[in-house]
TIBAPA-398193 format. One record per residue: residue in three letters; x, z, y of N, C-alpha, C, CB in turn. Coordinates in pm, 1 decimal, decimal comma. Glycine has a CB too. Example, Ala and Ser with C-alpha at 12.3 -4.5 7.8 and 13.67 -1.06 7.14 Angstrom:
TIBAPA-398193
[ALA [1319,0 780,0 -569,0] [1230,0 780,0 -450,0] [1320,0 780,0 -330,0] [1130,8 904,6 -447,3]]
[SER [1285,0 708,0 -225,0] [1367,0 714,0 -106,0] [1290,0 787,0 3,0] [1408,4 572,5 -59,8]]
This chain:
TIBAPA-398193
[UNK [85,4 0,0 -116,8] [0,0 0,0 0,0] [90,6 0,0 123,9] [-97,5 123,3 -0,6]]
[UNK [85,4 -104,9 228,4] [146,2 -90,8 366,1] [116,1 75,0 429,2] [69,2 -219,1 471,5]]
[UNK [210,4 51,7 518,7] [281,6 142,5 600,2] [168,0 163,2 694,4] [423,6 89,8 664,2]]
[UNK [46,3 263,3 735,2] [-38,8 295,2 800,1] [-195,2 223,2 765,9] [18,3 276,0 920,2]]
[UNK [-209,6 171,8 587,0] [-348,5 158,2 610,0] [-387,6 262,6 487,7] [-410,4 -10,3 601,5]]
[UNK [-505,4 263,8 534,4] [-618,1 338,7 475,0] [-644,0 379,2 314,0] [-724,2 262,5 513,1]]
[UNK [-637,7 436,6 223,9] [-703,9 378,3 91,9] [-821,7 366,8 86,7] [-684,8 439,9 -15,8]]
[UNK [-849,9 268,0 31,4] [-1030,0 271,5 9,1] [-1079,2 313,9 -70,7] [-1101,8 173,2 -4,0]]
[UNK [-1217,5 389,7 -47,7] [-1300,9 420,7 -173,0] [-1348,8 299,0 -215,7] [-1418,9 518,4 -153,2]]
[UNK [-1386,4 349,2 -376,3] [-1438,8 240,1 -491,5] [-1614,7 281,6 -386,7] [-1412,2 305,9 -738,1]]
[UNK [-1667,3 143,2 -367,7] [-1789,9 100,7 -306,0] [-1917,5 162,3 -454,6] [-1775,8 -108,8 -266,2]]
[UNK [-1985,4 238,9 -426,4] [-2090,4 243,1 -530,6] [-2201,6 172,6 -482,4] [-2131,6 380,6 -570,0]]
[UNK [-2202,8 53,8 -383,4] [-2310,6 -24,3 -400,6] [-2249,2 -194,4 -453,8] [-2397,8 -16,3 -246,9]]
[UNK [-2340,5 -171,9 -573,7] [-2276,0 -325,5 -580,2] [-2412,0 -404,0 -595,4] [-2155,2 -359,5 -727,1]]
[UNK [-2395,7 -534,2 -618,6] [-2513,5 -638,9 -600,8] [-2628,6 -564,8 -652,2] [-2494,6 -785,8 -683,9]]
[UNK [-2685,9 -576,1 -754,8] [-2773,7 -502,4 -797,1] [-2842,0 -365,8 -743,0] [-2729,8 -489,9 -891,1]]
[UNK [-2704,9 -257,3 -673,2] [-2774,3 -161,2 -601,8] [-2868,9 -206,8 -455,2] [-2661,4 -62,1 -569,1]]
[UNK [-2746,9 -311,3 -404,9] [-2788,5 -366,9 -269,9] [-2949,5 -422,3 -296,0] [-2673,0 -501,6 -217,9]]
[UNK [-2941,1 -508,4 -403,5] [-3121,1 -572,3 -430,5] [-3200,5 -421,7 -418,9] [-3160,9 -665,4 -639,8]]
[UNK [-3184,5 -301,9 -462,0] [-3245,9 -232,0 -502,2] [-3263,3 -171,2 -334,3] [-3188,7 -161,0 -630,4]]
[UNK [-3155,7 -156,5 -291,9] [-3172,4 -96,9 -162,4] [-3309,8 -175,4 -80,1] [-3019,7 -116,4 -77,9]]
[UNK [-3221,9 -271,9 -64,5] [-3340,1 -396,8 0,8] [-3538,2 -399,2 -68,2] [-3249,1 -589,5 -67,2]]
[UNK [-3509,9 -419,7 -144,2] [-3664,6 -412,4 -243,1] [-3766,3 -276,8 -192,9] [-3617,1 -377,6 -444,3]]
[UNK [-3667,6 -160,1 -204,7] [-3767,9 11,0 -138,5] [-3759,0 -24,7 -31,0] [-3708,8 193,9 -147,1]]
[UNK [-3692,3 -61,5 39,6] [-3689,5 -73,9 217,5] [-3793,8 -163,4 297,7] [-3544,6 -142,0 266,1]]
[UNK [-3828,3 -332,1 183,6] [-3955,5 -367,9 217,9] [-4018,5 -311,6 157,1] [-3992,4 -476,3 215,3]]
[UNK [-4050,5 -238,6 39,0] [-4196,5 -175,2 -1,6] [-4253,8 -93,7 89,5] [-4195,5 -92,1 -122,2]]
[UNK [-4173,7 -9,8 162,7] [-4200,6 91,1 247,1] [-4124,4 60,3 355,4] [-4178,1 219,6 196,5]]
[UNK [-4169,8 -47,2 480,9] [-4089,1 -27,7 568,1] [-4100,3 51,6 702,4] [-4062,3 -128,3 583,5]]
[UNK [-4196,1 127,3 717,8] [-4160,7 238,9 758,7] [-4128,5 398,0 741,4] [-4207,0 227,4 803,2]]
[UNK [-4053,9 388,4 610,3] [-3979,3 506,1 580,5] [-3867,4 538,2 642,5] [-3949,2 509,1 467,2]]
[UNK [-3856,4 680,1 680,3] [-3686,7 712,5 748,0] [-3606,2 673,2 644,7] [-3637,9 886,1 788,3]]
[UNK [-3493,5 693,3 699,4] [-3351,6 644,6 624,8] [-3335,6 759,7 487,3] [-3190,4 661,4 756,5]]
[UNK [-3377,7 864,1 534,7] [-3392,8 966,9 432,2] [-3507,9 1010,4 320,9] [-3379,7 1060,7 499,4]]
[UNK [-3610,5 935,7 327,1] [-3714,8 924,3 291,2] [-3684,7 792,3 144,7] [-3808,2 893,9 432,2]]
[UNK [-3609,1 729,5 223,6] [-3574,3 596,5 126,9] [-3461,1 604,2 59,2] [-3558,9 466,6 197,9]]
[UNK [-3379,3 682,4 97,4] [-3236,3 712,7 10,8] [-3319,8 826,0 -59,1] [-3065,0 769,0 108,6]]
[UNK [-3378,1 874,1 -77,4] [-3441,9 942,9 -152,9] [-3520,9 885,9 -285,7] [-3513,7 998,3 -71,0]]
[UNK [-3559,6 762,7 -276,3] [-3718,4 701,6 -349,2] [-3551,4 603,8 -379,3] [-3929,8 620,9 -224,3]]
[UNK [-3462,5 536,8 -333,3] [-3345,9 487,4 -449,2] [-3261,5 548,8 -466,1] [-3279,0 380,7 -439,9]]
[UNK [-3249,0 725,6 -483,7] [-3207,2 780,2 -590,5] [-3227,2 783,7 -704,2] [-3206,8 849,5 -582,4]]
[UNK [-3378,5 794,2 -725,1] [-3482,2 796,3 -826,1] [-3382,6 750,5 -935,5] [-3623,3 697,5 -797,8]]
[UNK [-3383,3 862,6 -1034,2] [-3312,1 849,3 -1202,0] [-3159,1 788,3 -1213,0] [-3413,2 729,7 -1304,8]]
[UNK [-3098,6 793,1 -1094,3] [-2902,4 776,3 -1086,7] [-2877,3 851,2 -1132,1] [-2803,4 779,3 -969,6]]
[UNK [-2756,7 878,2 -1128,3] [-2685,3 952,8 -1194,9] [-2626,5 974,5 -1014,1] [-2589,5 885,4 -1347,0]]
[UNK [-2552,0 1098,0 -1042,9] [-2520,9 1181,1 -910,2] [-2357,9 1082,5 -884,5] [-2502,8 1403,2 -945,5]]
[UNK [-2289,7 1026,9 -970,6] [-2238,9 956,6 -887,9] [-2226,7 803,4 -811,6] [-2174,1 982,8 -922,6]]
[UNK [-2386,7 777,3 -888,7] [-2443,6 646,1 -801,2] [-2525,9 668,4 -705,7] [-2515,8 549,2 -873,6]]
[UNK [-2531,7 786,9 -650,1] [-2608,8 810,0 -555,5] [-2634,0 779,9 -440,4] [-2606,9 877,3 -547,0]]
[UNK [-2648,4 710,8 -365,9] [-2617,5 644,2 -244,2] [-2665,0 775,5 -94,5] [-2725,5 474,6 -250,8]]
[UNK [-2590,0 778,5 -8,0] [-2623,8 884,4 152,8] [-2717,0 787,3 234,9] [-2450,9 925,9 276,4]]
[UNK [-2811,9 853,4 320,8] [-2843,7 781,2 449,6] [-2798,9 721,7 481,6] [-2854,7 811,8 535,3]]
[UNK [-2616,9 715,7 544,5] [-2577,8 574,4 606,2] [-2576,4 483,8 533,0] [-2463,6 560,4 661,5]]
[UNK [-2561,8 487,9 405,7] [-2510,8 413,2 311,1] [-2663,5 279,2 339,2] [-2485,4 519,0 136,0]]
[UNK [-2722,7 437,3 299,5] [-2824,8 279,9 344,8] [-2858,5 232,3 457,4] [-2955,3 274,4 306,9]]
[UNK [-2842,9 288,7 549,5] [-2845,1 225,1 728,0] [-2758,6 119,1 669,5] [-2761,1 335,5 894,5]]
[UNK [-2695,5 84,7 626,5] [-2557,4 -3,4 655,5] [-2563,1 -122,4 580,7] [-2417,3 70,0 613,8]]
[UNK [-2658,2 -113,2 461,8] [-2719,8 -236,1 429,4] [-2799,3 -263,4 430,5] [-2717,8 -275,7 363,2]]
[UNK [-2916,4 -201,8 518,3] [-2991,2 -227,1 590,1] [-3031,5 -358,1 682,1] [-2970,5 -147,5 632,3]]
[UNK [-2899,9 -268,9 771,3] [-2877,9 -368,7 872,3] [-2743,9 -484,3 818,3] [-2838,3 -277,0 1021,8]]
[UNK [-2706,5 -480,1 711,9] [-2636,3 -646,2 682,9] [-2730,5 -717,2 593,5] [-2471,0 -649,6 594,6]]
[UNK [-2857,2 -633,1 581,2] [-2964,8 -716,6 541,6] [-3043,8 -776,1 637,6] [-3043,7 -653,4 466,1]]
[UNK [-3034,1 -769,4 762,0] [-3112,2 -776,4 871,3] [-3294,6 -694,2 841,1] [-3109,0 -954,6 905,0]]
[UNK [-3242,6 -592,4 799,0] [-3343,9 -453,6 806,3] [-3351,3 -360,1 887,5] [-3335,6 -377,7 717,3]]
[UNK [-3328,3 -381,3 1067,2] [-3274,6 -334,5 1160,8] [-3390,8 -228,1 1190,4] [-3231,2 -438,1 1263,0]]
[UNK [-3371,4 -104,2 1183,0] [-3509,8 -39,3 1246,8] [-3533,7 -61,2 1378,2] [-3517,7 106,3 1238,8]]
[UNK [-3648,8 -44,0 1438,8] [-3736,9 -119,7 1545,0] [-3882,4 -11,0 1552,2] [-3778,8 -307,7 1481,3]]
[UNK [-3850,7 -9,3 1668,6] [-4026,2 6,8 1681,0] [-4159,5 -85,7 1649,3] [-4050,1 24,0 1812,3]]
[UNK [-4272,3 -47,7 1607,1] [-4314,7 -155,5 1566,0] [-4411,8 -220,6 1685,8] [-4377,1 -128,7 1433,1]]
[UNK [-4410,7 -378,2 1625,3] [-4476,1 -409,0 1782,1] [-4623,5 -400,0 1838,4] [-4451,9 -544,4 1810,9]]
[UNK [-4598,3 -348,1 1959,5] [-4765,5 -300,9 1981,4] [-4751,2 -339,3 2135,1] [-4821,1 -101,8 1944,2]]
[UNK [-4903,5 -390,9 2181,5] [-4871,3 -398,9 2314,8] [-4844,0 -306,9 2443,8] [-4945,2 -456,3 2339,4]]
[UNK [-4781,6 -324,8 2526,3] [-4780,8 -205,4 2616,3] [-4909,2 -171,6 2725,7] [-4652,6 -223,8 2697,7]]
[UNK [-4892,0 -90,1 2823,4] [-5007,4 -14,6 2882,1] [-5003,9 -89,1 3041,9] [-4979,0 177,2 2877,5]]
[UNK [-5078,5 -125,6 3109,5] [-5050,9 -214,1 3227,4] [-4957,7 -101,6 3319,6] [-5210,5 -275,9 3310,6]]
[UNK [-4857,3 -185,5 3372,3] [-4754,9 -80,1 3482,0] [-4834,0 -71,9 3624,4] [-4571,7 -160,3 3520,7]]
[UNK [-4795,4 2,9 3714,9] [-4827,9 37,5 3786,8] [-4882,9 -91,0 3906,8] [-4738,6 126,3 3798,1]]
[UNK [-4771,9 -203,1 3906,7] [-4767,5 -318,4 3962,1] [-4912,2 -365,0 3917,6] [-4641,8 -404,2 3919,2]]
[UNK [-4942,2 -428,3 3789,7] [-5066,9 -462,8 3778,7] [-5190,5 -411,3 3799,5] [-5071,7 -487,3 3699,0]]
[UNK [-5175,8 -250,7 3790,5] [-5296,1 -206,5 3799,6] [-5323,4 -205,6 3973,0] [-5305,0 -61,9 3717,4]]
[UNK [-5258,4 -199,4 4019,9] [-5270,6 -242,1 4174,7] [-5329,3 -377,3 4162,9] [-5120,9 -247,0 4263,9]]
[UNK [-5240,7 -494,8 4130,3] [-5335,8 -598,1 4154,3] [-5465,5 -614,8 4096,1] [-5282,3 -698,2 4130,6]]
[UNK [-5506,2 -564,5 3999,1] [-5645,2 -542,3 3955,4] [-5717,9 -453,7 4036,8] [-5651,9 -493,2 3824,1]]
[UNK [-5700,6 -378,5 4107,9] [-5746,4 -328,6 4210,6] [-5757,9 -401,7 4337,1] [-5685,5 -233,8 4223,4]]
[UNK [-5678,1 -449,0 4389,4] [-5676,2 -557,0 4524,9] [-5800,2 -644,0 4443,2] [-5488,0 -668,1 4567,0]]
[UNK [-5783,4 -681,3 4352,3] [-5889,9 -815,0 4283,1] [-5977,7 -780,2 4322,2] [-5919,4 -850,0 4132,7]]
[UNK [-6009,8 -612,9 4278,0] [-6188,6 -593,8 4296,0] [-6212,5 -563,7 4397,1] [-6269,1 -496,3 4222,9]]
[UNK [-6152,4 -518,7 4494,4] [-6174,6 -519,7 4622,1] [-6217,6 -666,9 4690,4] [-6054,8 -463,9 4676,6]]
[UNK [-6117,2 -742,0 4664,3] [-6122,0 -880,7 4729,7] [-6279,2 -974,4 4714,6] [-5992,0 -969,2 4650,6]]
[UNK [-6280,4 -892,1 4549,5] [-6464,6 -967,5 4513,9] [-6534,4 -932,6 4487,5] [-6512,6 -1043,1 4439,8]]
[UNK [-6538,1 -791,9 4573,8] [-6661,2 -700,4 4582,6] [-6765,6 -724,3 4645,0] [-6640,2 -596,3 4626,7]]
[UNK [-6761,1 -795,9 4728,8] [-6886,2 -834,7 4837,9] [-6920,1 -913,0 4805,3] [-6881,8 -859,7 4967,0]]
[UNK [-6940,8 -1060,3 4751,6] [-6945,6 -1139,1 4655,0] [-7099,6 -1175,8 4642,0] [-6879,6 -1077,6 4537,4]]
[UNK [-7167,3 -1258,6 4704,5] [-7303,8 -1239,6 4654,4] [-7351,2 -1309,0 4495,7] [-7393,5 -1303,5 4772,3]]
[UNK [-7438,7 -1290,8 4462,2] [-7514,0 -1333,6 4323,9] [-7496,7 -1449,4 4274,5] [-7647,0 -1331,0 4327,1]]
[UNK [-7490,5 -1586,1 4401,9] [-7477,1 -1707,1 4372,5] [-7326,5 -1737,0 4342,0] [-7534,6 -1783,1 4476,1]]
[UNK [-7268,5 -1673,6 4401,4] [-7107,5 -1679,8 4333,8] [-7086,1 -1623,9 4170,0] [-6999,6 -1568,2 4437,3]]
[UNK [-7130,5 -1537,1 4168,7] [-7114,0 -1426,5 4070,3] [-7202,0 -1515,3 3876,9] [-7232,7 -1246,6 4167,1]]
[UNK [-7319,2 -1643,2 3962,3] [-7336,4 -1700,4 3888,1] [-7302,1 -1791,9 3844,8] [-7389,9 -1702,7 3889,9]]
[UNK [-7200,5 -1856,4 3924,1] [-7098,1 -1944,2 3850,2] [-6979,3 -1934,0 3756,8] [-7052,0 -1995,1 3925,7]]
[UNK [-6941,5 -1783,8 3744,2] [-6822,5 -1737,3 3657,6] [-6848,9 -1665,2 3586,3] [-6723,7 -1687,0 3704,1]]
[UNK [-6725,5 -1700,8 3442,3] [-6746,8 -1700,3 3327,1] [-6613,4 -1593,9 3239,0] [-6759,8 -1857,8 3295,8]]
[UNK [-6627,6 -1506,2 3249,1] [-6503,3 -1393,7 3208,2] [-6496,6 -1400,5 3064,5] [-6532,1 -1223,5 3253,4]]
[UNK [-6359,0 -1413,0 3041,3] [-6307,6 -1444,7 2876,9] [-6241,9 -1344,5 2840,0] [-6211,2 -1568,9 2845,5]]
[UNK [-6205,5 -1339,3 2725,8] [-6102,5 -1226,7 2695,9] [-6078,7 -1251,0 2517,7] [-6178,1 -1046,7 2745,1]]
[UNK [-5941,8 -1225,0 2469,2] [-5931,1 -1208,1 2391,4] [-5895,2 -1096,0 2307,0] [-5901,9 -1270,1 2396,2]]
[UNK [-5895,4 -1007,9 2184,7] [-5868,2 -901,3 2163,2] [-5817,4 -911,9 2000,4] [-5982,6 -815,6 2205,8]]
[UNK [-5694,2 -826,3 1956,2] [-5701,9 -851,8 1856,3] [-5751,7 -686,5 1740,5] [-5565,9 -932,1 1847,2]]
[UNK [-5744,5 -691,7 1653,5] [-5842,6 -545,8 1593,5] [-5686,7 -560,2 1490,5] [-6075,2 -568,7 1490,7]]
[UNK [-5629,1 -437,5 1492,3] [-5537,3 -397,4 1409,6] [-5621,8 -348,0 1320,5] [-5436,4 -312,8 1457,1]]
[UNK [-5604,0 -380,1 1144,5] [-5648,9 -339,1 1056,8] [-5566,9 -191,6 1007,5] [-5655,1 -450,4 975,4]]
[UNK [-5409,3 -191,9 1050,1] [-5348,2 -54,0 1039,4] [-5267,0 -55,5 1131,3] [-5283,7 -12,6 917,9]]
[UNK [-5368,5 43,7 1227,5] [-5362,8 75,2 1395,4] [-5204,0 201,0 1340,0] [-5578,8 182,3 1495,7]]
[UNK [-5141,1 167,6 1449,3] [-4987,7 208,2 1444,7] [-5016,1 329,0 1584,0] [-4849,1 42,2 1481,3]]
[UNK [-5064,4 457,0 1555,3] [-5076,0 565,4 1677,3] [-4973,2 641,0 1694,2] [-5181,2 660,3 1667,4]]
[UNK [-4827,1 650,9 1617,6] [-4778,0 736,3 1655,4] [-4642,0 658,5 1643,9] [-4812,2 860,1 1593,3]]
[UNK [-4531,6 738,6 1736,8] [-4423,9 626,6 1734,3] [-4348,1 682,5 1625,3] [-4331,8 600,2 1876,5]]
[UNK [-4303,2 580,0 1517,6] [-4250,6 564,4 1422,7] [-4188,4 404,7 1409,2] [-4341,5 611,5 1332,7]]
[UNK [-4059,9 421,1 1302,0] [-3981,1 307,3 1280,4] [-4018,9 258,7 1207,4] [-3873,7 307,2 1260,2]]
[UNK [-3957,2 107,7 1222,6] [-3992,8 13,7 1067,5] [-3937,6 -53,8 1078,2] [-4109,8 -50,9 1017,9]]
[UNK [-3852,8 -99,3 966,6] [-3760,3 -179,0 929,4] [-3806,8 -322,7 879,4] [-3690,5 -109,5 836,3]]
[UNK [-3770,7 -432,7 984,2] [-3822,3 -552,7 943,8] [-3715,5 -639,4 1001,2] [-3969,8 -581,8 990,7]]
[UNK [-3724,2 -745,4 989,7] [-3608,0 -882,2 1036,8] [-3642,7 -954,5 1151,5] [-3594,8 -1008,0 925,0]]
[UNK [-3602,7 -980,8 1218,9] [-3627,9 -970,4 1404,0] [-3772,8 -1037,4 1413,5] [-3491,1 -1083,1 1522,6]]
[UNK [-3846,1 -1141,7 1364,0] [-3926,3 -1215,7 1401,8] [-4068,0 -1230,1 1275,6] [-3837,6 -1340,0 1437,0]]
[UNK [-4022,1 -1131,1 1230,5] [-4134,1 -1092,0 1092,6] [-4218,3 -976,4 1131,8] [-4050,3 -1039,0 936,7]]
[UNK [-4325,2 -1001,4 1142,7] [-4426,0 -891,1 1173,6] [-4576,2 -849,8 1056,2] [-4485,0 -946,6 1326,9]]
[UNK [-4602,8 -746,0 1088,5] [-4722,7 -727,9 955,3] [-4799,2 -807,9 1025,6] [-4804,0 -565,9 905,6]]
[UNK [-4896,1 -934,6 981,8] [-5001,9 -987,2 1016,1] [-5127,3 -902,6 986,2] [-5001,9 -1106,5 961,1]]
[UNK [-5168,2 -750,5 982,4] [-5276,5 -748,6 930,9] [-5349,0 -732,9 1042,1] [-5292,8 -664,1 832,5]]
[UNK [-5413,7 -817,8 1098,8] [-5491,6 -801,8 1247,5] [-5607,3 -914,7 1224,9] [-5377,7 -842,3 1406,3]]
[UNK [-5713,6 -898,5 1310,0] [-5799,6 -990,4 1327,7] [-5824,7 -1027,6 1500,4] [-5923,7 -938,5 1249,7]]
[UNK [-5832,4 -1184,4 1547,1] [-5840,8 -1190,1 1667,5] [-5950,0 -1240,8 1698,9] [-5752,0 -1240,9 1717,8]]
[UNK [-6044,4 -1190,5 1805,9] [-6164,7 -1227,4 1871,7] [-6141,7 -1259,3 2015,1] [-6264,0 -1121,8 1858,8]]
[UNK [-6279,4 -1376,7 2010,5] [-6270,0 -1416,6 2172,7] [-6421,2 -1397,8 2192,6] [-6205,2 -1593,5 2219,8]]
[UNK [-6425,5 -1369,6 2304,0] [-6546,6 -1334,2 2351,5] [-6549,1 -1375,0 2492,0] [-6573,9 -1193,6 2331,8]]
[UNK [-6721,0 -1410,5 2599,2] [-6697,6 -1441,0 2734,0] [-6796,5 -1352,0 2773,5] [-6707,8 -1589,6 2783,7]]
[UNK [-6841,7 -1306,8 2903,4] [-7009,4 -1278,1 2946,1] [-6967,2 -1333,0 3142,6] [-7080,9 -1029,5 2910,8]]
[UNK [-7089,2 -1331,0 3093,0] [-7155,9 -1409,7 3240,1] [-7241,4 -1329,7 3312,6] [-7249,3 -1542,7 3214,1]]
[UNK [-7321,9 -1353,6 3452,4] [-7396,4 -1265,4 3526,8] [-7529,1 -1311,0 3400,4] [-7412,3 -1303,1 3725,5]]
[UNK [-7531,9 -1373,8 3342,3] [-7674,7 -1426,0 3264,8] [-7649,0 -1348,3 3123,9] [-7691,7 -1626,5 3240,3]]
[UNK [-7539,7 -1290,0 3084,8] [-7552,3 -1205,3 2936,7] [-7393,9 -1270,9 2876,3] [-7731,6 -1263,0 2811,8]]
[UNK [-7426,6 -1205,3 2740,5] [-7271,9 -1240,4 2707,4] [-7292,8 -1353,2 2596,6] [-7171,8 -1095,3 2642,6]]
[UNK [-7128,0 -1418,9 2584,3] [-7131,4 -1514,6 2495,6] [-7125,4 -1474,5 2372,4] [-7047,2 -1596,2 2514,3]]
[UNK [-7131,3 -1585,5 2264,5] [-7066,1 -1574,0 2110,1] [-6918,6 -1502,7 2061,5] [-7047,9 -1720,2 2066,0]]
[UNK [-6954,2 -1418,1 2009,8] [-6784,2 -1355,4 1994,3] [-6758,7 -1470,4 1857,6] [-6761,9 -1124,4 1936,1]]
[UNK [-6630,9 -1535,8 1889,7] [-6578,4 -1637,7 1806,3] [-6444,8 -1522,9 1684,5] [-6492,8 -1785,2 1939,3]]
[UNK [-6436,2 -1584,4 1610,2] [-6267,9 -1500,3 1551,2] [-6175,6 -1616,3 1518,7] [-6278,0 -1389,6 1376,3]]
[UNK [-6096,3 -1600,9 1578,4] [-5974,0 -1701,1 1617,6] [-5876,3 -1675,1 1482,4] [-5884,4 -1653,4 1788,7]]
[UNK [-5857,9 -1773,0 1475,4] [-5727,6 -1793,5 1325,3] [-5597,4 -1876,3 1406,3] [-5806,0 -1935,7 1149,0]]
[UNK [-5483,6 -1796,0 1431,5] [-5347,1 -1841,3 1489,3] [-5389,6 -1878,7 1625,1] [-5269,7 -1969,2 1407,7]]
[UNK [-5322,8 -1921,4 1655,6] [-5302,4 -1951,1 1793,6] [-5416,6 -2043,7 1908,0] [-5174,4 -2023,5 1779,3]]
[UNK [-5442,4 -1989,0 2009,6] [-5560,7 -2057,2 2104,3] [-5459,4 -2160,1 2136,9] [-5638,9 -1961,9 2251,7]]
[UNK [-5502,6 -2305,6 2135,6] [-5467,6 -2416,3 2192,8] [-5592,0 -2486,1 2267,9] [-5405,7 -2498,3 2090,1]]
[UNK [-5510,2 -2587,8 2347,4] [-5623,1 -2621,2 2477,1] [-5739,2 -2678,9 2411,9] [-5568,2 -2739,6 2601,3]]
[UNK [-5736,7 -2724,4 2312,3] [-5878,7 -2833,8 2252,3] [-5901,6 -2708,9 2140,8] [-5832,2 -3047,6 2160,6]]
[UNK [-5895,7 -2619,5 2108,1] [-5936,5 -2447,5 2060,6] [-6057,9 -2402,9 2147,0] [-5795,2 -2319,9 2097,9]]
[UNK [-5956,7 -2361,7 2276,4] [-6022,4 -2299,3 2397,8] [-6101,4 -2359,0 2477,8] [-5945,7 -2256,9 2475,1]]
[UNK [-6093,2 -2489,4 2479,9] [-6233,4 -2614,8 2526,7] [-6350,8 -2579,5 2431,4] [-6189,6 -2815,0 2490,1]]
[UNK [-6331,3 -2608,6 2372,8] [-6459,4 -2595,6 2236,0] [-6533,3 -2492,5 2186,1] [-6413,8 -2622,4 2113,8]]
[UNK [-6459,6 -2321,2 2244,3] [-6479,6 -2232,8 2238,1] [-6605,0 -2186,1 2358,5] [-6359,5 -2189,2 2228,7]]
[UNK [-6510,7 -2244,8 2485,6] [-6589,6 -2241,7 2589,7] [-6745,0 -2311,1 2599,3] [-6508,2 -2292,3 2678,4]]
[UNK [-6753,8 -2407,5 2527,1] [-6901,2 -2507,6 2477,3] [-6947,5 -2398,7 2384,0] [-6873,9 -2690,1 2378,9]]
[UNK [-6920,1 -2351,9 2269,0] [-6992,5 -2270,3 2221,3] [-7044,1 -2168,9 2249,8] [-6964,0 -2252,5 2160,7]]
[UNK [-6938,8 -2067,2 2336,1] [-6951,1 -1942,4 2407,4] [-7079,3 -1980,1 2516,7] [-6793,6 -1896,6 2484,7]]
C-alpha cells in the first residue's frame, strides 16, 4: 500500500444487496432512512447488516434523493394583495357586466392527501399520480358542468370544455 493512503473496508453491499436496498426504498418511499435500514435488515446476519448512511448513499447513487413531496404552495403575500386590488377594482361593477363573465377553475383531489411534512424518496421528475383533476366554471346565471380532465388542458381541451360548461 502507498505512502499516505487509506485501507479500505471490504464493502458489504454488493449487487444484489444494492437491488435489495433500492426495491424497500420504492416499496415504501416515504420511510426514514432508519425505518428502511431496518425493514433491509430483515433475516441478515449481523455482519451483512447495512447503517443508515449506508443506505443514504445508495440511495442517492440510485437517484433516490429524499425530497419533500410535491404539493402546492399557499398564495404569498404579493398575490394575495393583488387579489385584493382585483376585488376592489370590480366591485362596483353593475349586473350587465357581471353577465358577461365566465369564472373557471381547475382543481385537482389528492387521493393520498400528504398533511404533514414528511420525506420521500423518488427520482427528480417521478411523482405519485394518485390524483384526480376537475374543471369547473359558474356564471352570474348558475354554475357549469364539472368536467374531469385526464393529463393535460390543451387549447382545443379547454375550447370544448368551455361549449360544454
Amino acid at each position: 500500500m502507498p505512502l499516505g493512503e487509506r485501507p479500505r473496508r471490504l464493502l458489504k453491499v454488493d449487487a444484489n444487496m444494492e437491488r435489495r436496498i433500492v426495491r424497500k426504498i420504492r416499496k415504501n418511499p416515504f420511510g426514514t432512512s432508519a425505518e428502511l435500514t431496518s425493514v433491509v435488515n430483515v433475516g441478515l446476519s449481523a455482519e451483512r447488516r447495512i447503517a443508515p448512511s449506508t443506505l443514504k448513499t445508495y440511495a442517492i447513487k440510485n437517484c433516490l434523493i429524499s425530497r419533500r413531496p410535491a404539493i402546492k404552495h399557499q398564495l404569498t403575500s404579493e398575490q394575495a394583495k393583488a387579489h385584493w386590488n382585483f376585488a376592489r377594482e370590480y366591485m362596483t361593477k353593475d349586473m350587465r357586466y357581471w353577465s358577461r363573465v365566465l369564472f373557471t377553475d381547475e382543481t385537482q383531489v389528492l387521493l393520498n392527501p400528504v398533511d404533514r411534512h414528511e420525506m420521500v424518496r423518488r427520482p427528480r421528475h417521478e411523482r405519485n399520480n394518485t390524483r384526480i383533476m376537475f374543471w369547473g366554471s359558474i356564471n352570474l346565471h348558475g354554475t357549469g358542468t364539472l368536467i374531469k380532465v385526464d393529463g393535460r388542458i390543451k387549447v382545443e381541451a379547454y375550447i370544448e370544455m368551455l361549449n360544454k360548461g
